[in-house]
C-alpha positions in Angstrom: 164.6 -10.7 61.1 166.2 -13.8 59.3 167.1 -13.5 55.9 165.8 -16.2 53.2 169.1 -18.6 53.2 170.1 -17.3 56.3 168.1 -19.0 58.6 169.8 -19.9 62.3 171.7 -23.8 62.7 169.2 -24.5 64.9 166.2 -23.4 62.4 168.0 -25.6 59.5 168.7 -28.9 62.1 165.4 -29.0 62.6 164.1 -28.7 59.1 166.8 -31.7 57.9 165.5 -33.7 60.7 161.9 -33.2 60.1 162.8 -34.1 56.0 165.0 -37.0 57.4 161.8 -38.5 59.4 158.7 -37.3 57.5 159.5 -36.6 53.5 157.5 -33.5 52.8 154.5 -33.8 50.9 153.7 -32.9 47.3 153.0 -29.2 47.5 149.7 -29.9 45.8 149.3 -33.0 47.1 147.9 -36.3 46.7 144.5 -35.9 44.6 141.7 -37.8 42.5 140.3 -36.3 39.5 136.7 -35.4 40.1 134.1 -34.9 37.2 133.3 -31.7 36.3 130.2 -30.0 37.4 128.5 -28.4 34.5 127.2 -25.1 36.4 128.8 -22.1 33.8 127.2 -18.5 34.7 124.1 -18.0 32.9 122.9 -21.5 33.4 120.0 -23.0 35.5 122.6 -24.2 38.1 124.5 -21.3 38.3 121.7 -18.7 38.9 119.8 -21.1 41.1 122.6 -20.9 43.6 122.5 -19.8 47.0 124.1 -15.9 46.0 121.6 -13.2 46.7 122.2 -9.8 44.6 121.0 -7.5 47.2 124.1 -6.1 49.0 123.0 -6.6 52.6 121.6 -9.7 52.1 125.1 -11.1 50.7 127.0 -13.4 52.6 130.6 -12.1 53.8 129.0 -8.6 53.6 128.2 -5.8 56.3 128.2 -2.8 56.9 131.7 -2.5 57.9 133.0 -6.4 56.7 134.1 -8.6 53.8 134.6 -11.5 55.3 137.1 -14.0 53.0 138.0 -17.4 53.7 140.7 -20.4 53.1 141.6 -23.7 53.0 145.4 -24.8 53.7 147.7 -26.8 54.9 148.7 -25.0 58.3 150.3 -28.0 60.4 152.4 -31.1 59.2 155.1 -31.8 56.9 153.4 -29.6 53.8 152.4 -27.2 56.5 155.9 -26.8 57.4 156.6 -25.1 54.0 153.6 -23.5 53.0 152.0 -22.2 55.8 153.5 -19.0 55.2 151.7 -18.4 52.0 148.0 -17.6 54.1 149.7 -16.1 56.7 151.3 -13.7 54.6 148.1 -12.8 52.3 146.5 -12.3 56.2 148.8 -9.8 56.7 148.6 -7.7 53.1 145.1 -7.7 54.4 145.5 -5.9 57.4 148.2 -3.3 55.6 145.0 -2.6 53.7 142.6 -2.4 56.7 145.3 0.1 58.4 146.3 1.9 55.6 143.2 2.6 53.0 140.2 1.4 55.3 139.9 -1.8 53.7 138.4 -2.2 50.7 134.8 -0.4 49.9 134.5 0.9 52.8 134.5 -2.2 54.7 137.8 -4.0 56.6 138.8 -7.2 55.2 138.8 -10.4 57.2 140.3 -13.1 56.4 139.8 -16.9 58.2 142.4 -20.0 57.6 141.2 -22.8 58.2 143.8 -26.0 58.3 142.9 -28.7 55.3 146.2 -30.9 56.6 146.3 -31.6 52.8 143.4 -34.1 53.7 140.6 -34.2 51.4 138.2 -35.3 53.8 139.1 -32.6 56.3 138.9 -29.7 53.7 135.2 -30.3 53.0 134.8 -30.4 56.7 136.7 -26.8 57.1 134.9 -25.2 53.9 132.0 -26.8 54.7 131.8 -24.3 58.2 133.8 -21.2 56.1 130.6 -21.4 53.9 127.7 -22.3 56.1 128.6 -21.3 59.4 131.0 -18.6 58.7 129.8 -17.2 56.1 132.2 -16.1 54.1 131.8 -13.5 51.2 134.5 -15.9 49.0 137.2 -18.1 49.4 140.8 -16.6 48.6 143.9 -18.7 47.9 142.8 -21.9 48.9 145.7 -24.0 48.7 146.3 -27.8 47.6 145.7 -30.1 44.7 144.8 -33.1 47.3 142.3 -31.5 49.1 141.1 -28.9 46.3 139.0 -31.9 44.3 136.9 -32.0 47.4 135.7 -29.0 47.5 135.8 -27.2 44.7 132.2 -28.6 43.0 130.6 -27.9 46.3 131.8 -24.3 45.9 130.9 -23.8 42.3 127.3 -25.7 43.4 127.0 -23.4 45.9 128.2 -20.1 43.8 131.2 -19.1 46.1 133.8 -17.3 44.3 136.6 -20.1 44.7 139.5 -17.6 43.8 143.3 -16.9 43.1 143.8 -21.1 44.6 147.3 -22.0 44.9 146.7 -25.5 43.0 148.8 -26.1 40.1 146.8 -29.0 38.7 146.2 -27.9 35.2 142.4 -28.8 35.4 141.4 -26.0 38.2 142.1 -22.8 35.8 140.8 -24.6 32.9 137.3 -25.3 33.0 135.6 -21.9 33.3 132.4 -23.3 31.9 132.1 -26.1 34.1 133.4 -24.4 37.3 133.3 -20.4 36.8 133.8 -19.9 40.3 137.1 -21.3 40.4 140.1 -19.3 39.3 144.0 -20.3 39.5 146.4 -18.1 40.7 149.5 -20.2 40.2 151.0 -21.8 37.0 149.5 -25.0 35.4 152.2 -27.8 36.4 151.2 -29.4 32.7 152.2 -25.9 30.9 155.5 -26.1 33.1 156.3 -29.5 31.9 155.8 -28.0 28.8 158.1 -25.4 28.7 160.8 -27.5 30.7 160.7 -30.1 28.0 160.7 -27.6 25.2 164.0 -25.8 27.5 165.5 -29.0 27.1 165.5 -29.6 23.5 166.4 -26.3 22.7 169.3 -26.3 25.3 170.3 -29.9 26.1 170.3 -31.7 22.8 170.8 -35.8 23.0 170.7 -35.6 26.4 168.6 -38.9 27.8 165.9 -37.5 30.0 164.1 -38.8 33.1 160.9 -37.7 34.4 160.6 -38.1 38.1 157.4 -37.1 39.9 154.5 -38.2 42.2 151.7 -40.5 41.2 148.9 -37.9 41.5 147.4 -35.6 39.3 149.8 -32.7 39.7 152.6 -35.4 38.4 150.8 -36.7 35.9 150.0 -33.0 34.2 154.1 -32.5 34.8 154.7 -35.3 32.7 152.3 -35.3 30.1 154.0 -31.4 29.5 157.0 -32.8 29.6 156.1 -36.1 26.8 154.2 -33.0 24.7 157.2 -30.9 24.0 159.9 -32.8 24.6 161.5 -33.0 20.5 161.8 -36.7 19.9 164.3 -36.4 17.3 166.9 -34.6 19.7 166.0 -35.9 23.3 164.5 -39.5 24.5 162.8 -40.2 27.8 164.4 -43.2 29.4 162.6 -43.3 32.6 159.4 -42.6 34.2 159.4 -43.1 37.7 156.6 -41.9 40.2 156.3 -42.1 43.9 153.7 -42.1 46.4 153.5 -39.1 48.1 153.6 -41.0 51.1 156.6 -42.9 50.4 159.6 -42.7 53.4 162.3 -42.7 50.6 162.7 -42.3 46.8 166.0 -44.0 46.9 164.8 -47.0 44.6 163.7 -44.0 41.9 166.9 -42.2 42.0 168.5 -45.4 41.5 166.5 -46.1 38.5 167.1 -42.8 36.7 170.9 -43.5 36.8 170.5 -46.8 35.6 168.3 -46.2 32.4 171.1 -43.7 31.7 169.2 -40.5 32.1 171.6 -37.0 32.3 168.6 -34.8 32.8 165.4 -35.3 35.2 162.6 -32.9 35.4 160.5 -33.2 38.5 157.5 -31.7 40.0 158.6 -33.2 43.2 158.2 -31.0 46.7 161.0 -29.6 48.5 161.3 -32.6 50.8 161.1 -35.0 48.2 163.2 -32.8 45.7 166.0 -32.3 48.2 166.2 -36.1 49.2 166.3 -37.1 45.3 168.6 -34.2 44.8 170.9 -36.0 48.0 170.7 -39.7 46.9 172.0 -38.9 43.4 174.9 -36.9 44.9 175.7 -40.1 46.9 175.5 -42.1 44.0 178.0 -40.2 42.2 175.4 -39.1 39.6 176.1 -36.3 38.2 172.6 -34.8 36.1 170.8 -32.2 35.6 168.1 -31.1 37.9 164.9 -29.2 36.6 162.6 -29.1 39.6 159.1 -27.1 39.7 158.7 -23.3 40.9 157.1 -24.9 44.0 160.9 -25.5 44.9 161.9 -22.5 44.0 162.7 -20.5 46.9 165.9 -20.0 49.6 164.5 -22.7 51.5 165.6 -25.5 49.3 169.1 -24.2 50.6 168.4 -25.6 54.3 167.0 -28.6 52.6 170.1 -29.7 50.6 173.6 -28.4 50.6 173.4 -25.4 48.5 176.8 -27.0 46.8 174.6 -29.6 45.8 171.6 -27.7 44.5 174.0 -25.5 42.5 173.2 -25.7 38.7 170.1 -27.0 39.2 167.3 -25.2 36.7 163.6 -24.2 38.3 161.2 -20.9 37.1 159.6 -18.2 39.0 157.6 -14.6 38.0 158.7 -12.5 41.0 161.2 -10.7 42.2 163.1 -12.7 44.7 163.1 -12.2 48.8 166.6 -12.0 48.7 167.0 -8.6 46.5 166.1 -6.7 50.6 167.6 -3.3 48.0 164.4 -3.6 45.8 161.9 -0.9 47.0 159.2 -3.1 46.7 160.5 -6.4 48.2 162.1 -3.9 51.7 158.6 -3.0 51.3 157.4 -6.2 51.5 159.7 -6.9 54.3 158.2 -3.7 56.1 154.6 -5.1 55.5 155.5 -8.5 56.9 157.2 -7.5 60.3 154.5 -4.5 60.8 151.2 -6.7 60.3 152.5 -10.1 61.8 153.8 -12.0 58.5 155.8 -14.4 58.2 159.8 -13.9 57.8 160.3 -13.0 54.0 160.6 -15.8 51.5 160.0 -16.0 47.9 156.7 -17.8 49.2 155.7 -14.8 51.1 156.5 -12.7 47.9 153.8 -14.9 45.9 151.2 -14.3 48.7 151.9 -10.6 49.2 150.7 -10.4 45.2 148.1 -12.5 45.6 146.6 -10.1 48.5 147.2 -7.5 45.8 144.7 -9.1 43.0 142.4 -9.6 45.4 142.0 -6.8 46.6 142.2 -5.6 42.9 139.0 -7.5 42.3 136.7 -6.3 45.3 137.9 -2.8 44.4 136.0 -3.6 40.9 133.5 -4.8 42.7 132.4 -1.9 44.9 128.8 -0.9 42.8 128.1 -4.5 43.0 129.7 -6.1 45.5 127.4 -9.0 45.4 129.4 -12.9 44.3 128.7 -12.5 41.0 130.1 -9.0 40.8 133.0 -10.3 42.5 133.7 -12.6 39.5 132.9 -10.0 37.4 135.3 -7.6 38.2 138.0 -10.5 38.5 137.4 -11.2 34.6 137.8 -7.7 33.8 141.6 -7.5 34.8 143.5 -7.5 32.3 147.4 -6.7 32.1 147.8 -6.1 36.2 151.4 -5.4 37.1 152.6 -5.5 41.0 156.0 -4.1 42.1 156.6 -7.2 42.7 156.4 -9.2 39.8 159.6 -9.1 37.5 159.6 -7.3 34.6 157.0 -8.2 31.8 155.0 -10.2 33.9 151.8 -9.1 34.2 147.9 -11.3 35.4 144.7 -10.8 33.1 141.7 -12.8 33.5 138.2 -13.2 31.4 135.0 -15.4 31.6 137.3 -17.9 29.4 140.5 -17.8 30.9 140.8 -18.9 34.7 144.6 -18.6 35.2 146.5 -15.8 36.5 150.1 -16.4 36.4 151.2 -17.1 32.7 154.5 -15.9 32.4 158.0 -16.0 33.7 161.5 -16.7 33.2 164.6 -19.7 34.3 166.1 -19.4 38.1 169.9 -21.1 38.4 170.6 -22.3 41.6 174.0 -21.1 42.2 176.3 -20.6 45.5 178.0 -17.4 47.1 179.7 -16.5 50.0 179.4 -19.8 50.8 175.4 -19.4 50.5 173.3 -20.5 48.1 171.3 -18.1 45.6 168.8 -18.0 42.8 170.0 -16.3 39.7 167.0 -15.4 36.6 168.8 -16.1 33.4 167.2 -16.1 30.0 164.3 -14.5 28.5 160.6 -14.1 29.8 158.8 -17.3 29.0 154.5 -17.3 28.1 152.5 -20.4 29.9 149.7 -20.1 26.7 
């Protein structure tokens, strides 16, 4: 089994060439806002959906099923990265099938469906999850271009939309207007936040540039960034976006050294990270990266040299593929090569404990396991700790509060051996 920054010439070739020909997408994607749908629990719209209470007659449920569904990018460029994050939630599920039964007596099964990171096509998939397939709820849908699509028709149709893997800030903060939806993953806004609140604490009269994709997810990541940022210690010099279908970002790096800028903080994707991250370093431009947790695992490192990566800043909440002497992440490892999984990353890691709340919430949900005792037993949790999260980090949810992930702390890319690493430095950060 390969190692996370250890992956074969061959493996990393192939990656550079695929970056050099396709950039990789935004990891949320290109997105339109969509209006809210005002359906909160308790109203006319909500109860009216189509969620009977009797157990048999629930969708998803038999005798000896709960059948789960999800919506991600499995092929192209983004598929390339994050493909790994369903495949290894799949395959916590069947440790749990094998190893406790399931879950309420009943095996869990799980269908992926491929979005492509297409809007279109992920009302298509769901669409056939829901009304063909049946599923009980969807689990870990993932991407902020396709998610807009769907998500009313879910919360229309009162199917527990949970845990996504969207970092737009507007999916785990509208519980009234979409209580079936729940975010797993940190807002992108709340990160901006913190990064430009890191930088003013830190990097005082340093010129900052924001770099990041002209979506939704970049426009949360620099509205953080303008909202904390201290005005009387750092100035933003330049604001440059990209389309996430752009071939090169060459033009933007350029720009950034020109308006004088010695930090950037991006919510870029690996691809588009890595090639910014590349361009500078041919430029002679020596600044400051501080790029999104999306970029934060060992596969930046095949991306871009790891020489060149080194210093830069990102965040994370979980203990990192790369500790294999950490009982829990060899565990991890044991769970992934046992049940099918995907080789270990710090991806893998973030879908292993998102298997973990799941199953956390149907557990709850046992003397009711109907949709809305689904939910129910998801806004109970309060202060739930995995093995592997790092220390202090822990995921509570209620009827008002829709995001899981609200804590973490700083990751320094760094080299070793010749290899590049991810170091945690600093102290535990809150996302409220």
């Amino acid at each position: 089994m390969l190692l996370p920054g250890k992956a074969s010439p061959l493996l990393a070739v192939l990656l550079l060439a695929c970056l050099a020909a396709i950039p990789l997408a935004t990891a949320c994607g290109e997105e339109e806002e969509t209006a809210a749908t005002a359906t909160p629990e308790g109203t006319p719209a909500a109860t009216a959906a189509e969620t009977p209470t009797t157990p048999g007659e629930v969708p998803g449920i038999t005798d000896t099923e709960i059948i789960l569904g999800s919506d991600c990018p499995m092929t192209g460029a983004l598929g390339a990265v994050y493909a790994t994050i369903p495949q290894a939630t799949e395959a916590y599920f069947k440790y749990i099938n094998d190893t406790e039964g399931g879950v309420c007596g009943r095996k869990i099964v799980y269908k992926i469906e491929d979005n492509q990171d297409d809007p279109a096509k992920a009302v298509e998939v769901v669409r056939k999850l829901v009304e063909r397939d049946e599923v009980f709820a969807m689990v870990g849908s993932l991407g902020d271009s396709p998610h807009p699509a769907t998500w009313d028709y879910l919360n229309e149709k009162g199917v527990p939309d949970i845990l996504v893997s969207v970092g737009s800030h507007m999916f785990g903060t509208d519980p009234e207007g979409h209580p079936w939806t729940v975010q797993m993953i940190p807002s992108n806004r709340i990160e901006g936040t913190f990064f430009g609140r890191y930088i003013s604490e830190n990097l005082p009269g340093k010129k900052v540039a924001v770099f990041y994709p002209n979506i939704t997810q970049g426009y949360d990541h620099l509205q953080g960034v303008k909202e904390s940022l201290d005005p009387d210690k750092n100035e933003i010099v330049s604001e440059q976006s990209y389309e996430v279908t752009a071939v090169t970002v060459a033009s933007q790096v350029v720009n950034m050294k020109n308006n004088g800028a010695e930090v950037v903080t991006t919510v870029a994707s690996p691809g588009y990270t890595a090639q910014a991250i590349s361009e500078a370093a041919r430029l002679g431009w020596d600044v400051q990266w501080m790029i999104s947790y999306i970029n934060s695992d060992d596969m930046m490192f095949q991306f871009v040299s790891p020489d060149l990566l080194a210093g830069a800043i990102s965040f994370q909440a979980l203990k990192l593929a790369a500790w294999t002497d950490d009982p829990a992440v060899a565990e991890h490892y044991r769970i992934m090569e046992e049940y099918g999984g995907p080789t270990p990353t710090n991806f893998t890691v973030y879908a292993h404990t998102l298997g973990e709340v799941a199953v956390e919430a149907l557990k709850g949900a046992c003397d009711n396991l109907t949709r809305e005792g689904l939910m129910a037993s998801l806004e109970s949790i309060t202060g739930f700790k995995s093995d592997l999260f790092i220390e202090g980090v822990e995921v509570s949810f209620s009827d008002t509060d829709h995001t899981g992930l609200q804590t973490g702390k700083m990751l320094r890319a760094g080299v070793e051996d010749g290899q590049g690493k991810w170091e945690y430095f600093g102290p535990l950060v809150e996302f409220k």
